[in-house]
N, C-alpha and C positions, 0 to 999 in steps of 0.2 A: 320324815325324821323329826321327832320331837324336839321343839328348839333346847338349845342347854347342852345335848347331845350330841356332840360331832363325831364326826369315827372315825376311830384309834387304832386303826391297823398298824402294827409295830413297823418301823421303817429305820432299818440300819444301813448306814452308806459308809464303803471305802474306797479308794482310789490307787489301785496296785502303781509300780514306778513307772509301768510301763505307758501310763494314762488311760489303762481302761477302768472304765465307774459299775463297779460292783455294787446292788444293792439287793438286800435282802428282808424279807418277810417271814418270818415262821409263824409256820403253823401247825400246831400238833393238833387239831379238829382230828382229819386222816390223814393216813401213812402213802401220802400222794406227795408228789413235788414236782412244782413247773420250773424249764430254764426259759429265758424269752432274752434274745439276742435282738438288741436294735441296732442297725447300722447306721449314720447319718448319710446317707445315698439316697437319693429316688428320682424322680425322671425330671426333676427341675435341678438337678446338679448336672445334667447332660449337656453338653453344645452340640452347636448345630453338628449333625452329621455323625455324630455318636448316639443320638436317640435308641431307645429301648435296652441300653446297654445294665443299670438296674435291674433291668427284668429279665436279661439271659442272665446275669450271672443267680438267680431265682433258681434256675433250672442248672446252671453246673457245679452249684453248691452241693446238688447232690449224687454227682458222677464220680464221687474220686478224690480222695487227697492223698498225699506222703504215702498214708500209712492205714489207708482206707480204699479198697477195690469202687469200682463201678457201683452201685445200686446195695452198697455193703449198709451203708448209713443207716436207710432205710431196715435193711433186714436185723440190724443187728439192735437198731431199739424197737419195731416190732414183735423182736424175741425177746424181750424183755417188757414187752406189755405197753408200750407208747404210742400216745396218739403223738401223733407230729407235722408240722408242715411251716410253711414260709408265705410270705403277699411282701409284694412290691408296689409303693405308692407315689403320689408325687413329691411327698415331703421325706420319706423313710423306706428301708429295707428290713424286712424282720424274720425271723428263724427260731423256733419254740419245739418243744416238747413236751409233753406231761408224761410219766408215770411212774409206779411205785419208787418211793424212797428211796430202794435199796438200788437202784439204776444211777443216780444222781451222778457217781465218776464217770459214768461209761457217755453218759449225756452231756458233760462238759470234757471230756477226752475228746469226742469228734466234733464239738463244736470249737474245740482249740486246736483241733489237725487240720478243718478246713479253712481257720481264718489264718492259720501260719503257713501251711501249706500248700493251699490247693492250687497252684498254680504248677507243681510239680506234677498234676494229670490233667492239665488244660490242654492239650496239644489239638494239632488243627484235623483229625479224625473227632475228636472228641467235640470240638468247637462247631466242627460242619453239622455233627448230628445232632445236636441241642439247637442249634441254628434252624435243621427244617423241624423239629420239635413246635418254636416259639411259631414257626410261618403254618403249621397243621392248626396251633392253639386261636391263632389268629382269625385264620379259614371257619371254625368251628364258632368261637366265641364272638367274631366281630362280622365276617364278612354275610355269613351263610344264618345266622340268626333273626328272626325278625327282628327289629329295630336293634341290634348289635351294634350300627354302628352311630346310637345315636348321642351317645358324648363324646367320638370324634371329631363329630361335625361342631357341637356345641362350644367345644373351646377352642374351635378354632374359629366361630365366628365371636366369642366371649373375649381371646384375647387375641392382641397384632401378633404377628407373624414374630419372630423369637421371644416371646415370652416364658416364664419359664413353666407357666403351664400352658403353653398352648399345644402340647403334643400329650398323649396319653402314654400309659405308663409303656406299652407294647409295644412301643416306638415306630419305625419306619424300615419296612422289610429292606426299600433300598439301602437305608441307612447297616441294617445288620447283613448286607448280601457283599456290602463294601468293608463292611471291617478286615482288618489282619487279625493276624494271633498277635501280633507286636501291640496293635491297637487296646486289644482285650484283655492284655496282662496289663498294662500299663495302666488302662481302668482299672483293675484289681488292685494295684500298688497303691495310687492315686487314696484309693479312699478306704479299702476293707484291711484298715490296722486297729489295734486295741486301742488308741488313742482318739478314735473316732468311731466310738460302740458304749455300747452300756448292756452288761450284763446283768440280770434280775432273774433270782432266785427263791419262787415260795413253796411255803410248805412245810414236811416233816422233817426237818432239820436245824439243829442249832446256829445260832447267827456265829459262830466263832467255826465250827464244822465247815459251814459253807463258805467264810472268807478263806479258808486255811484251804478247801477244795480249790477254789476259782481261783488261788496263788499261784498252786500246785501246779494245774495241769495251764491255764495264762499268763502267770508271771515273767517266764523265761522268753514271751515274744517280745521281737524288739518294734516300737513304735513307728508309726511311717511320718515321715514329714507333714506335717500339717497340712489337711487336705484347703485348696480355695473357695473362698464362703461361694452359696453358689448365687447367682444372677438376682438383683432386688426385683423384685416383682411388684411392685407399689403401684396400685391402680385403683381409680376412682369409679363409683358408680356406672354402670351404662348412661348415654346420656341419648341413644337411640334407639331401632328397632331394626336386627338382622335378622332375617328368614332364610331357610332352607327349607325347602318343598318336596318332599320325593315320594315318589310313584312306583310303588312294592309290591312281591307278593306276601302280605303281611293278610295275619289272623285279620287284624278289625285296625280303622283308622285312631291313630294315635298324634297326640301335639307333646310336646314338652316344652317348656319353659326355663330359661335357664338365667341368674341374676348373680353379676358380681357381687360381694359381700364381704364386709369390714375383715382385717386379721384377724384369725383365732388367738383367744388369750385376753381380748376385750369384754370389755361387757357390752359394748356397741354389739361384735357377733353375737354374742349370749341373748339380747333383745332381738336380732333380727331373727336369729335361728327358732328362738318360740313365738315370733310372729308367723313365720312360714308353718309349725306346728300347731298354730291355732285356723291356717286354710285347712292344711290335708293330713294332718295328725287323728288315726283312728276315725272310730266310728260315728264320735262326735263336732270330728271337724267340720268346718263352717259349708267347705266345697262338697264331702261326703254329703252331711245333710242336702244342701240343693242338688246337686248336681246330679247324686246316684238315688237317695231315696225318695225326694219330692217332685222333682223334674224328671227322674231315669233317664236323663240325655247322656250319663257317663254309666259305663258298665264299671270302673275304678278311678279313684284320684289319687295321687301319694302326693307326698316331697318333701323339702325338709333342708337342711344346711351339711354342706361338708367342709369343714371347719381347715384351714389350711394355715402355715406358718410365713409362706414367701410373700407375705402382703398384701393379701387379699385370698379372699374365700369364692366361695357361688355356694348357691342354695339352687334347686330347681320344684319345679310342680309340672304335674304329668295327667293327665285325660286321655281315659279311653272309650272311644265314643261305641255309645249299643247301637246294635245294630240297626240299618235305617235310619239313624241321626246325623247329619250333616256334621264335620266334623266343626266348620265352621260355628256354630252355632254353643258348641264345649268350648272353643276360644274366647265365644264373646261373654259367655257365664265368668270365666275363669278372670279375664279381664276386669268384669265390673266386681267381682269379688278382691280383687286385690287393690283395687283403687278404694273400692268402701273401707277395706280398714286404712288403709294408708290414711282414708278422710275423718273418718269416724271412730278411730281408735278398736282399743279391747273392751271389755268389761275385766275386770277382777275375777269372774267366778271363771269364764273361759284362760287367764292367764294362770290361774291358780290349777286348774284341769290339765295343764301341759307342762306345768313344772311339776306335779303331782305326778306326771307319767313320766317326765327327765326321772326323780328321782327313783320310782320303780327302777327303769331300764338303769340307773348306773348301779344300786343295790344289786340287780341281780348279776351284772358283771364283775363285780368285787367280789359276789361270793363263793366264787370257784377259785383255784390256786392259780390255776392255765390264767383266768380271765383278769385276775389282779394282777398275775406278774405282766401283764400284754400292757394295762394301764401305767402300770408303775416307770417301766420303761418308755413307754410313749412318752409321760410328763417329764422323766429326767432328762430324756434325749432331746426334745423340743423346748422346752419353759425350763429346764434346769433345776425341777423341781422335783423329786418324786412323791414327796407328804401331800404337792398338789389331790391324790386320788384322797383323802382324807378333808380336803377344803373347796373340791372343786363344786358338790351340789350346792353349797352355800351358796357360791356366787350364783350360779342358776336362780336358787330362789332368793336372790335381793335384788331382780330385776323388776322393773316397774313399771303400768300399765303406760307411764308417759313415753317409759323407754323405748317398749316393744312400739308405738307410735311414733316415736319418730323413726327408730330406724327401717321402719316400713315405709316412711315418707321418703326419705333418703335414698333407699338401696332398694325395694323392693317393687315397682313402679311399671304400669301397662308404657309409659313411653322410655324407658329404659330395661331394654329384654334384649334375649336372643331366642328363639326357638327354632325348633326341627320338627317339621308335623308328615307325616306317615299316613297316605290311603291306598288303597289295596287298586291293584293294578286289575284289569279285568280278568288276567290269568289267575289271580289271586280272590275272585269273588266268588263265594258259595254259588253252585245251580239251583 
């Protein structure tokens, strides 16, 4: 971005009576228009024994409301040309759309039947089958996958035992096998009202069209009681080294690395996060060069920060060791690479190569309708900001080579980790 230049993506906000925060973008580029629904729910607003609860109601948002069949959701904005779908995370619940303009009532119609609604086709037929739904997704996605389940294990050797992240979004099949229906409306009540959501609106439509839509078809729900903030999560760097060892039939041996990290919304995360994209960010990061092109002890490296609101963050780095390389051996690389910069700092041209690629990756997600209104709603639902997508690479690039060194001093550290390392079981080794 040319300095002088900031960007100006038009950003209008209202606040209907009922307390949900409508905000909108137009855009007359094309005759597209994204809805993006944030909920403030995700798996760190759960107590113990309700885990994964977030993430079923993922899957019965789209079974059924009032005034909406089974699997109707789906069909009836696919017959209108829509991509669509929803993710549940630790900090939020989200529910989007994209397409043609002339769809825009029918895509906030059922996105205002299921959140006044849907409880009127939760019932315990419906409940049980979204139930072995989430425990097939589970089987698939975590148990039965090579290394599936290795940010299970990570946070929960990352943080003590009820933290509010120390369970993943999917939560705990016991936990969903003990629920009631009582249990699961009652989550519904608790937290999916307009009063605790933010609707975001871009595209081909006027800013007065769109508030006078999202009135329309949201105004008349009534607000739920103020949902309870959920569990502070405030936690300090690793100050040791946890391991989990496992013996898999996995492709090739694997380590991950996983490192508590400042709140999102700081510039402390902002430095830690492009110090961890200055190890394994692309082709020029510092672990790619040795690791995979000059040494080939790694077949891939990645990693990177995932930015979190409840008081802390993690960032991870990952090693895949090629084959016939002791996995051991990708550890002790990865190790002396992350205490060298901790010691040695950045350079400026490698700091400037990874905010150079921040700001790629945020231009290209700004410039789809679907992919700004997903931003727009993240910053208003979390920081209370939504103009943040128009300020936030700045802050990216006034981060400073002393910064990304210390908070690699601080947070990013071979004697403060946690990792899970992955070798193939002899059932699991090529003949």
């Amino acid at each position: 971005m040319v300095a002088g230049m900031p960007l100006t993506y038009p950003i209008a906000e209202q606040t209907l009576d009922n307390g949900l925060r409508v905000v909108v973008s137009s855009d007359r580029a094309v005759p597209i228009v994204a809805v993006n629904l944030w909920y403030d729910v995700g798996s760190r607003h759960e107590p113990p024994g309700l885990t994964g609860f977030a993430h079923l109601f993922e899957h019965l948002m789209f079974q059924g409301s009032r005034n909406v069949a089974s699997g109707q959701h789906f069909s009836l904005l696919e017959t209108a040309g829509a991509s669509l779908n929803a993710s549940t995370f630790f900090d939020r619940t989200n529910y989007f759309e994209s397409l043609p303009g002339g769809g825009l009532d029918l895509a906030l119609w059922l996105e205002a039947d299921r959140m006044g609604y849907l409880l009127d086709a939760v019932n315990q037929e419906n409940l049980d089958n979204q139930r072995d739904v989430v425990k097939e997704e589970k089987r698939q996605s975590y148990d039965n996958r090579p290394y599936g389940d290795s940010y299970e294990r990570l946070v929960k050797l990352a943080f003590p035992e009820g933290h509010p992240y120390a369970h993943m979004t999917i939560g705990s099949m016991a936990d969903l096998d003990a629920a009631s229906l009582e249990d699961v409306h009652a989550f519904f009540r608790k937290y999916y009202g307009p009063n605790n959501a933010v609707l975001t609106i871009v595209g081909d439509v006027s800013e007065e069209d769109a508030f006078d839509a999202a009135k329309r078809y949201f105004g008349h729900l009534p607000a739920i009681t103020t949902p309870p903030p959920a569990p502070d999560g405030t936690i300090g760097p690793m100050t040791d080294v946890q391991r989990d060892d496992v013996e898999s039939d996995v492709p090739s041996d694997l380590i991950t690395m996983m490192f508590r990290l400042p709140v999102d919304g700081t510039p402390e995360l902002d430095a830690a996060g492009l110090a961890l994209d200055i190890l394994a960010a692309g082709q020029s990061g510092r672990l790619n060069r040795r690791l995979v092109r000059d040494e080939q002890i790694a077949q891939s490296v990645s990693g990177g920060a995932l930015p979190l609101i409840g008081g802390v963050s993690f960032g991870t780095l990952t090693g895949i060791a090629s084959d016939g390389i002791e996995l051991q051996k990708v550890e002790d690389a990865l190790l002396e690479e992350i205490e060298k910069l901790a010691a040695d700092g950045v350079t400026s041209e490698e700091l400037a190569t990874v905010q150079a690629q921040a700001e790629r990756d945020w231009l290209e997600q700004l410039a789809t309708c679907a992919g700004r209104a997903d931003e727009i709603s993240h910053h208003a639902l979390l920081f209370g900001d939504a103009n943040r997508i128009n300020t936030r690479i700045d802050q990216v690039q006034a981060v400073t080579v002393e910064q990304v060194q210390a908070a690699a001093q601080k947070w990013i550290r071979a004697s403060g980790r946690v990792q899970v390392t992955y070798r193939r079981s002899e059932s699991g080794e090529q003949e």
